[in-house]
N, C-alpha and C positions, 0 to 999 in steps of 0.2 A: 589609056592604052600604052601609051609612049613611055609613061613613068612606070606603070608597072612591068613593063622589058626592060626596065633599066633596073630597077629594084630586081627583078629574076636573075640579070645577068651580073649584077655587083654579089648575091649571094650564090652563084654559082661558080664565081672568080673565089670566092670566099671559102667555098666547100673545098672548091680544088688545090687550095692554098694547103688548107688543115690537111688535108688526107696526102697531097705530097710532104708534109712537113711531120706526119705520124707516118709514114712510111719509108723517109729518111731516117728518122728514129729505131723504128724496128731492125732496119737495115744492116747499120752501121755499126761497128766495130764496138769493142767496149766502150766504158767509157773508162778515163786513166784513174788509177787509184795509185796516189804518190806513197813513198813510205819516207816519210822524216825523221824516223829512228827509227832504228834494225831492230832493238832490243836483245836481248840474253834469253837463252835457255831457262826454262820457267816462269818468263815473264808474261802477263796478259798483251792483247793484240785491242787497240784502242781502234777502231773506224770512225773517224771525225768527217761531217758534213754540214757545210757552212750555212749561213743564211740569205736573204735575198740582198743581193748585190755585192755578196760579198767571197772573198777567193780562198784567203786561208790566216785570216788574222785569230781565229779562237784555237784554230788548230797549232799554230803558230805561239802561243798563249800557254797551250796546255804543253810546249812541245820544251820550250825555251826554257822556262821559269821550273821544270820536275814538275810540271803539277801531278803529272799521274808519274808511278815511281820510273827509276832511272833505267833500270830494267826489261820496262813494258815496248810493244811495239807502239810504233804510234803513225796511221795511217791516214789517208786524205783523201776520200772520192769527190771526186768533180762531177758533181749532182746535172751539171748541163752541157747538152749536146756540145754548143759553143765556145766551153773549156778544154775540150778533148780534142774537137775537128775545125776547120775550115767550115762553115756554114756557107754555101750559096745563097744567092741576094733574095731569091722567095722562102728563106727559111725564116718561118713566121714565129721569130724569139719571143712577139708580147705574147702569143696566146698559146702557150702551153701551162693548161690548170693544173692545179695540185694532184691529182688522180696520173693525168698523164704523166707529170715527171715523178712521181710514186713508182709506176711501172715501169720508168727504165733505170732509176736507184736500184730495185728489187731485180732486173733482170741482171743490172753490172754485178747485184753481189753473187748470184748465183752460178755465173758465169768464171765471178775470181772465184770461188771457193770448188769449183768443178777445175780449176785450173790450179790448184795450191797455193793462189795468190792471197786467201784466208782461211786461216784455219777453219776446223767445224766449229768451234765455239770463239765470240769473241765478243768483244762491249760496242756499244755503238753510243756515240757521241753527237749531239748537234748544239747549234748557233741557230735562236731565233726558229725561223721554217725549216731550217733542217733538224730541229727538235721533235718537228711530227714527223721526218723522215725517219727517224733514229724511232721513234714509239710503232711508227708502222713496218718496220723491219722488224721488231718483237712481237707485232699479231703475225705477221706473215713466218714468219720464221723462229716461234717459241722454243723450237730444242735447239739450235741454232746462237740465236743474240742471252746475254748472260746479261749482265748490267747495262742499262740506259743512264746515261748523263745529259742532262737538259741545262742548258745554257739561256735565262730570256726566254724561256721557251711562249709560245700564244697561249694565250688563259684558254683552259679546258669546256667553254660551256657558251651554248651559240648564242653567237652575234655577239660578243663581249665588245669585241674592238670596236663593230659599227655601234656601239651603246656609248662607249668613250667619248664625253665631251670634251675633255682638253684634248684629248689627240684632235677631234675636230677645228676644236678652234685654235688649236697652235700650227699645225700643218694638215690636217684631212682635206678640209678645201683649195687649202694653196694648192694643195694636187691634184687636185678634181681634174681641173679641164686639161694641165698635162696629159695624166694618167689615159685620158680618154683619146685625146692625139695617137699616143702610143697605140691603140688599138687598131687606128689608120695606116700607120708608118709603121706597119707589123713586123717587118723587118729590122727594124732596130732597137726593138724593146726598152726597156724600161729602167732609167737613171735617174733619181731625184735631181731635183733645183737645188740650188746651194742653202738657200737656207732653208728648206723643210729637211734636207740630207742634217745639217747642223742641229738642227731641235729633234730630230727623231732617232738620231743613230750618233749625234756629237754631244754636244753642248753649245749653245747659244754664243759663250762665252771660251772655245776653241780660236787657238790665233788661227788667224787667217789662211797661212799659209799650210799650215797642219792638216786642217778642213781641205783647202785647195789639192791638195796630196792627196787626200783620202777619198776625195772627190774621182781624182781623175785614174786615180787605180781600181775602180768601182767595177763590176762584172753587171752590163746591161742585161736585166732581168725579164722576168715575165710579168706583163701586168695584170694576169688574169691570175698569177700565182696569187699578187698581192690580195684582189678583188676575192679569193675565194677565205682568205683570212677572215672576210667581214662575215662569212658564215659559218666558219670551221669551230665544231663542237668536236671535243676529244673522245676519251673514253678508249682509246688503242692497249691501252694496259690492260685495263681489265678485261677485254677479248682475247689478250694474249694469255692473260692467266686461265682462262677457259677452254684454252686451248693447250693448255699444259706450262705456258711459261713458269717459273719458277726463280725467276730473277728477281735483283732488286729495282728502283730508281732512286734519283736524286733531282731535285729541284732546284734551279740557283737561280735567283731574281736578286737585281738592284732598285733600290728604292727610288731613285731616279731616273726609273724607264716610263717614257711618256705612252710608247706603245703595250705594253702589256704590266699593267701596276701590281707592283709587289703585294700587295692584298690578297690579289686574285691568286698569285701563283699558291702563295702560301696556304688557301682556300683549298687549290686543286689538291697539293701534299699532303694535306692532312683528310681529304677523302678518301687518302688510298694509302692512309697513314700504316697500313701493315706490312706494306713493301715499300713505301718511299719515306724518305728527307727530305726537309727543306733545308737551304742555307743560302743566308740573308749575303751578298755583296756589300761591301762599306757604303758610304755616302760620298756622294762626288765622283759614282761610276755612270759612265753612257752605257746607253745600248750597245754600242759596241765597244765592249768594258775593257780590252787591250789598251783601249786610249785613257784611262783612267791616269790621276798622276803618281807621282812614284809612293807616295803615302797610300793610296789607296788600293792600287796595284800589290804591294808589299803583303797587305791585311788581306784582300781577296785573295793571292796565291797560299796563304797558309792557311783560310777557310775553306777554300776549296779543296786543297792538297788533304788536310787531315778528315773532310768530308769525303772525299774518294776513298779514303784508307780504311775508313770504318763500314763501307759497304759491304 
């Protein structure tokens, strides 16, 4: 009797947690969409959205190096509440799943584009999980989003990742019982350990200090974002196109991404080979391919650059 008032009353503490933490959500002001170049008259208008734990290194990537022309805007929504505002200490950062932060992505753009903060037509770009934010901003808004760029995007077909046995055995367990902590300590969401962060987002073989930097500039995530990865089956393209989309995509994988294997990407691309590309990243890129070295860096910004061009 005793244990089950305690179990009633830890999920009741739990209910109340979610429902003030999705009503802080609904509540709350935009969220910011930075512009990192103005661009010129006639130029496209780039919306760039990062990945998990990450702030504005692909945006930063695409913004630096010309990858998209010199011309284009090139813009950066902060996909989480916790980039934009002050969070108070019951704001339950691990447990916002992919669906919920889908609907406040989808409401910021509607909001900037009700506001002239984006034009009616524009590309949308992502990093990693912000590649399904960037494909589900093309179902939900087909006359709207024009080209999708996927960066690393998550392989398109369920449970691919929880099917991964090297992701497993190089880092999926190392972060087991982390991951699961974070669920407890729901107010501080979700930071990999230093060396699963290194094997899944660096390289093994990253100096130290490099890692240690990248480390500690990291945006504590949601761990339920991550946990819905291991179920997250695609297919947002081709419900956009049913719904009238008429754009293109692009696919970019590197060969040495432990979490989503360049097989697979290349798999999803050629399903949907009448509107997308692939194109391959060099060898000796990370997951989070900015940190690539300057050789590799060099060959991916001209792969990429002349793959955007030809869309």
């Amino acid at each position: 009797m005793i244990l089950s008032l305690i179990i009633l009353n830890i999920l009741g503490l739990a209910g109340f947690i979610f429902l003030a933490t999705w009503w802080r959500l609904t509540k709350t002001e935009n969220r910011q969409i930075l512009t990192l170049r103005e661009g010129r008259a006639g130029g496209r208008t780039v919306l760039v959205i990062e990945g998990c734990n990450q702030r504005d290194g692909s945006a930063n990537w695409l913004t630096s190096n010309h990858v998209v022309k010199s011309h284009d805007r090139v813009l950066l929504l902060k996909r989480r509440y916790h980039e934009s505002h002050d969070a108070p200490w019951w704001y339950a950062k691990s447990w916002i799943p992919l669906w919920l932060q889908f609907t406040e992505v989808l409401v910021a753009v509607q909001k900037a584009i009700a506001k002239d903060q984006l034009p009616p037509k524009f590309d949308a770009a992502g990093h990693s999980v912000g590649c399904i934010m960037a494909k589900r901003l093309a179902e939900a808004l087909p006359q709207v989003v024009d080209r999708v760029i996927m960066l690393n995007s998550p392989t398109e077909e369920r449970a691919e990742l929880a099917k991964n046995w090297q992701f497993w055995k190089q880092v999926g367990f190392r972060a087991l019982a982390h991951s699961i902590w974070t669920l407890i300590v729901f107010w501080r969401g979700f930071t990999p350990q230093t060396t699963v962060m290194q094997r899944s987002y660096l390289f093994p073989t990253t100096q130290k200090d490099a890692a240690l930097a990248f480390q500690r500039a990291m945006l504590p995530d949601s761990t339920l974002t991550f946990y819905g990865l291991l179920w997250y089956k695609g297919g947002e393209l081709e419900r956009a196109q049913a719904k009238g989309w008429a754009g293109k995509a692009l696919y970019i994988a590197t060969p040495d991404d432990l979490l989503f294997p360049i097989g697979l990407t290349a798999r999803d691309a050629t399903v949907r080979s009448r509107f997308a590309q692939f194109v391959s990243l060099a060898s000796n890129t990370p997951h989070c391919f900015w940190f690539a070295d300057k050789t590799a860096s060099e060959l991916n910004v001209q792969r990429v650059r002349d793959a955007i061009a030809a869309m």
